[in-house]
C-alpha positions in Angstrom: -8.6 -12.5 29.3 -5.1 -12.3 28.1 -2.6 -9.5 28.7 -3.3 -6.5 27.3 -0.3 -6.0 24.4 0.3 -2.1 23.5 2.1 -1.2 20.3 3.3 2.7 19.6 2.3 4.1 16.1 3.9 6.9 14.4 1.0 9.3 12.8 1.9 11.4 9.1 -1.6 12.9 8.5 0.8 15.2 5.7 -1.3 17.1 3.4 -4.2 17.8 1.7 -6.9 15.2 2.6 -4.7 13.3 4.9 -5.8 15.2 7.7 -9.3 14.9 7.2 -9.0 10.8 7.0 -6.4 10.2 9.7 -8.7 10.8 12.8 -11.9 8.4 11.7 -9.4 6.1 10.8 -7.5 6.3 14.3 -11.2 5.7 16.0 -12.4 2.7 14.0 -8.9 1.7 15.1 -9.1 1.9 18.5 -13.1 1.1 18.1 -11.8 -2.7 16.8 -9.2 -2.9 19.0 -11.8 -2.2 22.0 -14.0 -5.0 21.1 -11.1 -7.3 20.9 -10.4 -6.2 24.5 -6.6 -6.7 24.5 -4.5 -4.4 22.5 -4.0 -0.6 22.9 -2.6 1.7 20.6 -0.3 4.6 21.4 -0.3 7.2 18.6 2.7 10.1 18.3 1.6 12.6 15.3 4.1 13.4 13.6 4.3 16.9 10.8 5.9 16.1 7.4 4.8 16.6 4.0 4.7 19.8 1.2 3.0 22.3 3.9 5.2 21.2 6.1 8.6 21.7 4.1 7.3 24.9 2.9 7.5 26.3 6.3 10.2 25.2 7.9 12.4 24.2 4.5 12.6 20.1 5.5 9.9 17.7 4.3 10.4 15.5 7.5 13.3 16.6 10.0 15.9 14.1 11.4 14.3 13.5 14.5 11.3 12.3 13.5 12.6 9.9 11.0 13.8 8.9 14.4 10.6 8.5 16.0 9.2 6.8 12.7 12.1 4.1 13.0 11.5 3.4 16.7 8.0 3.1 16.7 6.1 -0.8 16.1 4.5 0.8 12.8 3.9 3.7 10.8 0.5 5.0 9.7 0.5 7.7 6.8 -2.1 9.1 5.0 -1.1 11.7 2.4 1.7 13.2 1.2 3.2 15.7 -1.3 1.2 18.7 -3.3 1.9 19.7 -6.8 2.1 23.9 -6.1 4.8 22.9 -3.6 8.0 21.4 -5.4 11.5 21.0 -4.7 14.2 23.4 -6.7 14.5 20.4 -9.2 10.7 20.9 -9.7 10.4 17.5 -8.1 7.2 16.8 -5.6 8.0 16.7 -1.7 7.5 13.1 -0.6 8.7 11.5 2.6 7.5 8.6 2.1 9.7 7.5 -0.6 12.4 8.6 1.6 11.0 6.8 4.4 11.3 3.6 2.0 14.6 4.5 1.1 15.4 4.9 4.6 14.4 2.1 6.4 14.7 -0.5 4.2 11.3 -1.0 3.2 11.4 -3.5 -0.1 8.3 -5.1 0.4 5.3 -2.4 -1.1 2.5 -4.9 -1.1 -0.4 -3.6 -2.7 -3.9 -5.6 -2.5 -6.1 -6.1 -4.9 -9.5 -7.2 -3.3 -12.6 -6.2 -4.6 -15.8 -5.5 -2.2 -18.8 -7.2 -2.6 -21.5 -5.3 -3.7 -19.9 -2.3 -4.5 -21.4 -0.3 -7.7 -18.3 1.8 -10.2 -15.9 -2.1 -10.5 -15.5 -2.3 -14.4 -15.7 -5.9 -14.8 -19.3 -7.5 -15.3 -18.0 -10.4 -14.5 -18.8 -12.5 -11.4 -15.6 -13.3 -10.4 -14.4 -9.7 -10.2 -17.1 -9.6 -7.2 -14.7 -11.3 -4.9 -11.3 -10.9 -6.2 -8.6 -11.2 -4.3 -5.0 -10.6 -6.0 -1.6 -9.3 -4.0 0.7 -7.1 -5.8 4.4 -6.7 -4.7 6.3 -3.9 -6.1 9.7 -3.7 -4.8 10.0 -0.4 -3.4 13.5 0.8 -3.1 15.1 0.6 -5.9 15.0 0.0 -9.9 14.0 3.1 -11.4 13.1 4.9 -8.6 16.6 4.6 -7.5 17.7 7.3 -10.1 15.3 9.8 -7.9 17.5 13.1 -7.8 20.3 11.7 -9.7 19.1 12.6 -13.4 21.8 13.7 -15.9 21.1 16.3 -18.3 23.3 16.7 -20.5 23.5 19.9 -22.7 20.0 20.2 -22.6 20.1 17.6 -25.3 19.8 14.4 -23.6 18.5 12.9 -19.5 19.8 10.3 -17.9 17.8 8.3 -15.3 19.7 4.9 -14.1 17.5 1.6 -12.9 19.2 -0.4 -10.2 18.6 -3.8 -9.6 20.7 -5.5 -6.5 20.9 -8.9 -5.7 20.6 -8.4 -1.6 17.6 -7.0 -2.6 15.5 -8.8 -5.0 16.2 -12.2 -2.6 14.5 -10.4 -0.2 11.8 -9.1 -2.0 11.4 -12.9 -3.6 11.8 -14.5 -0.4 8.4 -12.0 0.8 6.7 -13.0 -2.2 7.0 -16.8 -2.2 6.6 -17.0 1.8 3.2 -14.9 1.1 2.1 -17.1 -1.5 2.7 -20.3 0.7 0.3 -18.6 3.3 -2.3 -17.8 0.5 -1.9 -21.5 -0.8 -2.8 -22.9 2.5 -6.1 -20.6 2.8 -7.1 -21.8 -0.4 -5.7 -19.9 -2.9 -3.3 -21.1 -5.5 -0.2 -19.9 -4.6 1.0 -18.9 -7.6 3.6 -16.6 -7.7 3.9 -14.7 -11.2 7.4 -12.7 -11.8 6.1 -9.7 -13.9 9.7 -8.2 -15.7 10.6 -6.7 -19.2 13.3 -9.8 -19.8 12.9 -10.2 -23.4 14.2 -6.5 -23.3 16.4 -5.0 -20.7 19.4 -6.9 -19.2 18.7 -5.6 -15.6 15.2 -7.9 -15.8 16.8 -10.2 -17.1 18.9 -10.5 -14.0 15.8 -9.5 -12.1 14.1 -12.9 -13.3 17.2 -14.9 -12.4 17.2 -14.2 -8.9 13.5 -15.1 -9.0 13.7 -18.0 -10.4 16.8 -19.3 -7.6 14.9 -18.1 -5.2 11.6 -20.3 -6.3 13.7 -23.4 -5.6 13.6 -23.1 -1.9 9.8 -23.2 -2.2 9.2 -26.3 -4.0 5.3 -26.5 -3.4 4.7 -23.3 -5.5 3.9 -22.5 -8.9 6.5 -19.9 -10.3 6.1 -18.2 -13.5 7.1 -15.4 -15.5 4.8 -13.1 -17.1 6.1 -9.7 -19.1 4.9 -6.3 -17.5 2.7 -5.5 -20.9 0.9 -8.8 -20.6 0.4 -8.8 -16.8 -1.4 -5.3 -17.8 -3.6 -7.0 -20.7 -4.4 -9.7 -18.2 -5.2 -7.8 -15.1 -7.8 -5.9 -17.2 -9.3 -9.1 -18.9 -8.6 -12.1 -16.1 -7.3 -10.8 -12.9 -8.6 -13.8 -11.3 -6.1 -15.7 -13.2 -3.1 -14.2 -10.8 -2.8 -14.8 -7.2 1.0 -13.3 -5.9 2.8 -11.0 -8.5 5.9 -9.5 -7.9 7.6 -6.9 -9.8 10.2 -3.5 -10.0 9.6 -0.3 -8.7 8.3 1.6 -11.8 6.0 -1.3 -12.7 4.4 -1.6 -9.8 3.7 1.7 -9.1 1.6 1.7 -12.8 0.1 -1.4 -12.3 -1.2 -0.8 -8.7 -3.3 1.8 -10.5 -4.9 -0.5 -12.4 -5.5 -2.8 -9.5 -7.5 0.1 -8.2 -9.7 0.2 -11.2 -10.1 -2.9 -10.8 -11.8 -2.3 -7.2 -13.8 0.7 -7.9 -10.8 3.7 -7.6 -7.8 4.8 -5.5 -9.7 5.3 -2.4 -10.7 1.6 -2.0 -7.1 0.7 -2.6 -4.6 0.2 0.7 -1.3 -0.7 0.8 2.3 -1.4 3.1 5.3 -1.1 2.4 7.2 -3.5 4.6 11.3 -4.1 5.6 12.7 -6.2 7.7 12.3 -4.1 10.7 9.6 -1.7 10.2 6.4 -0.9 8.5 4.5 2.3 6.5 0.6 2.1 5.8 -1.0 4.2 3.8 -3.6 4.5 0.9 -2.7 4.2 -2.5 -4.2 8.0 -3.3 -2.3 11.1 -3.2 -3.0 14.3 -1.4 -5.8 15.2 -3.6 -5.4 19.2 -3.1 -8.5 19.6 -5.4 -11.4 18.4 -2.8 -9.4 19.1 0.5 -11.2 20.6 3.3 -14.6 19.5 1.5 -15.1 16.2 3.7 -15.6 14.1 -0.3 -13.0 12.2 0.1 -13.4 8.5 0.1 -11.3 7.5 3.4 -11.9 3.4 3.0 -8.2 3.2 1.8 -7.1 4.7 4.6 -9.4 2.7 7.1 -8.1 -0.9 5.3 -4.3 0.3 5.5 -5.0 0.5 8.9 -6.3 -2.9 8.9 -3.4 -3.8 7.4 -1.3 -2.5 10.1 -3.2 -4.8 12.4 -2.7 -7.7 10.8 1.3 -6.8 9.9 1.4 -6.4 14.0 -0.6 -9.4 15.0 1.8 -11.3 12.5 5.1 -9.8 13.5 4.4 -9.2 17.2 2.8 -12.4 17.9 -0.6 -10.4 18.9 -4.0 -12.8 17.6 -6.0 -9.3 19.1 -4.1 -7.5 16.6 -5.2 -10.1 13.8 -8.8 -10.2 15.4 -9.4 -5.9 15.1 -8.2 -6.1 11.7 -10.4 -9.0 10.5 -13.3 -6.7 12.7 -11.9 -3.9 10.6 -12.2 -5.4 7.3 -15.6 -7.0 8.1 -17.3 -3.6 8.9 -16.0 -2.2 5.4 -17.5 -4.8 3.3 -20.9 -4.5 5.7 -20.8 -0.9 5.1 -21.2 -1.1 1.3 -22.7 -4.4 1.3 -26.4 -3.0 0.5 -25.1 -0.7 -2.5 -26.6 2.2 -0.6 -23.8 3.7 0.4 -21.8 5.6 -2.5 -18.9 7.9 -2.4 -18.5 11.1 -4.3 -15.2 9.5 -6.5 -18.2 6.7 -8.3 -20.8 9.4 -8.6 -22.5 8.9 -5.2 -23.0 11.6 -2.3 -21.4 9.5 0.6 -18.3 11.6 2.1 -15.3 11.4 4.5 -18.5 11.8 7.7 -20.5 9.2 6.0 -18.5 6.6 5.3 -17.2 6.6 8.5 -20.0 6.6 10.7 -21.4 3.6 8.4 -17.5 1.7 9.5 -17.8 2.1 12.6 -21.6 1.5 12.6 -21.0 -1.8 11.9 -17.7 -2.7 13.8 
């Protein structure tokens, strides 16, 4: 058997029902990554969040920022309630600091539905097995005027979008190299620019950079494809798109309707990726309204975690890492696979317990 690889991971539970999701999600970890046999995880909790900062007056301190930056990946679950606000009236949220931070451009966000899943709200058959990757850039564009709005006279705010070059090559780069992995599974490979160009100059510089970047990858289909549309078309054919890459602002809205697409936020992972580390977490919030009940749907958090895997299998050169998150992924989609098994968010009875013990049931 070959050397066993061990990789540290930096825990944010945060708030609300983060801390109920976190630990069944740590044990179907380490569950996969047993029956691989040769990869161990070492996990450093870490507080941060709205609870948190309304203690102690930081939302994540210095030091762990620190220990997030040094470990091989970052595993978050929730962050942020809306009784808890900064002076601006702003939500507390470390992770869009911890984008900010270390670099993390990359926010891929999958949209993959699971077979046999009741509450997806497309009839038709091809929505049974979709499999779509959204890539919203995640430092910048609109975002980037977080805690810099000007008011002025109480007549007029001011929010800035920034767009960078360094950036966006990046962030294109990602995109096309992902869509030449997809193309040689089997999927198309097309990689769809989703901008506002007709409109606002910054996209229009957004969709230039795109489209030098698309010459280095020759063997791709690049288009462009205006945010309204891509929303019209994600509803009615989301089959029709296999890599799209967009701003901040947009892909934070169409995400959401990615999630739709696979039955709601708590079947809906995601990663926001840099070049030198990593933050996994569900797509949901905090969800302050059925904490502490044990509803929540913790899938999302299970297939961020699968997500990790994969992201250290890829990055670290680890094929146990790649084989615990296929295991991972595989267990999901036989959990739900007989329609029995229902969660509270599409009208079901299956909790946090349930859901769980059904993962890891079949992992």
């Amino acid at each position: 058997m070959p050397e066993t690889q061990t990789f540290s991971i930096a825990v944010l539970a945060g708030d609300g029902i983060g801390p109920e999701i976190t630990p069944p999600c740590i044990e179907i970890i380490n569950s996969a990554c047993q029956k691989v046999g040769n990869v161990s995880l070492e996990y450093e909790h870490i507080d941060a969040g709205a609870a948190y900062y309304q203690k102690t007056g930081e939302s994540i301190p210095e030091a762990s920022l620190e220990k997030c930056r040094k470990a091989d990946a970052i595993l978050l679950a929730a962050m942020g309630l809306p009784s808890i606000r900064y002076p601006n009236g702003t939500e507390i949220a470390p992770q869009l600091e911890l984008r900010e931070l270390l670099g993390l451009y990359a926010g891929v966000r999958p949209i993959k539905t699971i077979p046999g899943l009741p509450g997806k709200p497309l009839a038709d058959p091809r929505a049974e097995t979709l499999d779509v990757v959204l890539i919203r850039e995640s430092t910048e564009g609109l975002f980037a005027g977080r805690g810099h709005t000007k008011i002025e006279n109480d007549e007029k705010a001011i929010d800035t979008m920034t767009i960078t070059r360094p950036v966006c090559e990046r962030l294109f780069d990602f995109a096309f190299k992902l869509g030449s992995e997809r193309k040689a599974k089997g999927k198309s490979g097309r990689v769809s620019c989703i901008d506002k160009a007709n409109v606002l100059g910054g996209f229009a510089f957004f969709r230039k950079i795109f489209d030098e970047r698309a010459q280095a990858f020759p063997g791709l289909t690049a288009d462009h494809v205006y945010v309204d549309a891509a929303g019209l078309n994600l509803v009615k054919r989301p089959w029709d798109f296999d890599v799209m890459v967009t701003e901040n602002m947009f892909g934070d809205i169409l995400s959401d309707v990615g999630a739709a697409l696979m039955g709601g936020m708590g079947f809906a992972p995601s990663a926001d990726i840099g070049d030198e580390n990593a933050v996994f977490q569900p797509c949901h919030g905090s969800a302050p309204d059925i904490a502490g009940q044990l509803k929540a749907n913790p899938t999302a958090m299970f297939l961020s975690g699968a997500m990790m895997l994969d992201w250290l299998g890829s990055t670290k050169g680890s094929e146990g890492c790649r084989q615990a998150a296929a295991l991972i992924e595989q267990a999901v989609n036989a959990a739900f696979a007989d329609g029995g098994l229902i969660p509270y968010e599409l009208g079901g009875n299956a909790g946090t317990k349930e859901i769980s013990e059904a993962v890891i049931a079949n992992i």
